[in-house]
C-alpha positions in Angstrom: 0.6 -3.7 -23.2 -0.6 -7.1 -22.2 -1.0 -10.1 -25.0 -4.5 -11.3 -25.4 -4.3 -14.9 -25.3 -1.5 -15.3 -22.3 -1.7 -11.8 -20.2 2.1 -11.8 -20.4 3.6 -8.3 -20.6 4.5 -8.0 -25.0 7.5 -6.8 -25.8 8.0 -3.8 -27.8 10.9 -3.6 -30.5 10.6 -0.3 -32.2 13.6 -1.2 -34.8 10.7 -3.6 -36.4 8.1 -1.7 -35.0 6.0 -4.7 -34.3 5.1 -5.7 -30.4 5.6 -9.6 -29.5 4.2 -11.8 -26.8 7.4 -14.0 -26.1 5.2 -17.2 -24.9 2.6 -17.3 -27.5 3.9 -15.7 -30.5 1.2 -12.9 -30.8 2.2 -9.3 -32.4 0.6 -6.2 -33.5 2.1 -3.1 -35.7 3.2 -0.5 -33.2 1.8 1.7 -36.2 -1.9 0.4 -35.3 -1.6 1.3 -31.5 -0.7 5.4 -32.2 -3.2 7.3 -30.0 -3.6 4.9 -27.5 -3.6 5.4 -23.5 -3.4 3.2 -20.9 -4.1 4.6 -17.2 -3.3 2.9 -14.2 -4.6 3.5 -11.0 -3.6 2.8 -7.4 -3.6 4.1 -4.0 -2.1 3.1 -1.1 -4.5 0.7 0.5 -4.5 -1.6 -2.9 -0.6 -1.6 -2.6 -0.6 -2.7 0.9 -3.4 -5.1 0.3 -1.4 -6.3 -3.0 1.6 -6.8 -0.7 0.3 -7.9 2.3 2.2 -4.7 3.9 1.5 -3.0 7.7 1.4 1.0 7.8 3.9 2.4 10.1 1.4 4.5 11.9 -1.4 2.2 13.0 -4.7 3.6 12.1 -6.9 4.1 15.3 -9.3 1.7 16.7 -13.0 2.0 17.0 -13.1 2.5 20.6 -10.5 5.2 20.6 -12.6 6.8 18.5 -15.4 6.1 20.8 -13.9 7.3 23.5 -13.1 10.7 22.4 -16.2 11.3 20.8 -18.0 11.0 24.3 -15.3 13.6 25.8 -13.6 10.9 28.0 -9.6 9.8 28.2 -8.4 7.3 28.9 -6.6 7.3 32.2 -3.1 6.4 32.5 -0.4 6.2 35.3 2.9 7.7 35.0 5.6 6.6 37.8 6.3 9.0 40.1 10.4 8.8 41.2 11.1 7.6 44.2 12.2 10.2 47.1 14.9 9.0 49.4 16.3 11.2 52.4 19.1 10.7 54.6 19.6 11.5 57.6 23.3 12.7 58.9 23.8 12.3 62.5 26.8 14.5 64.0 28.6 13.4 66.9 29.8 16.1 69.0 
């Protein structure tokens, strides 16, 4: 729960049973917040906007997606290993 007039987090003591904002003073009767709910909601792209964070798999780019929509690949070149021969001369 959140204090009204700071937005700092209140703290809930249960042996008085009274939450407190520590900066401004503020509490309420846990009695009078029985039956409340709070939901929070996030998914992954508000925590990695929230924390400035990169995915590990890169998502793909427009023209990837381009690309294999019109049925093409992209070509790519693969080295080929080198062949080396010898050549053995026998003296006889």
């Amino acid at each position: 729960m959140f204090c009204p007039l700071t937005g700092s987090l209140v703290t809930l003591d249960a042996t008085s049973g009274i939450a407190k904002c520590p900066i401004s003073g503020w509490q309420r009767k846990l009695e009078d917040m029985d039956g409340s709910v709070t939901v929070s909601k996030s998914n992954i792209e508000d925590y990695r906007r929230r924390y400035n964070l990169e995915p590990l798999v890169k998502e793909r780019k427009k023209e990837d997606e381009f690309i294999e929509q019109q049925g093409r690949s992209r070509a790519t070149v693969q080295p080929q290993p080198s062949k080396v021969t010898m050549q053995l001369s026998c003296n006889t």
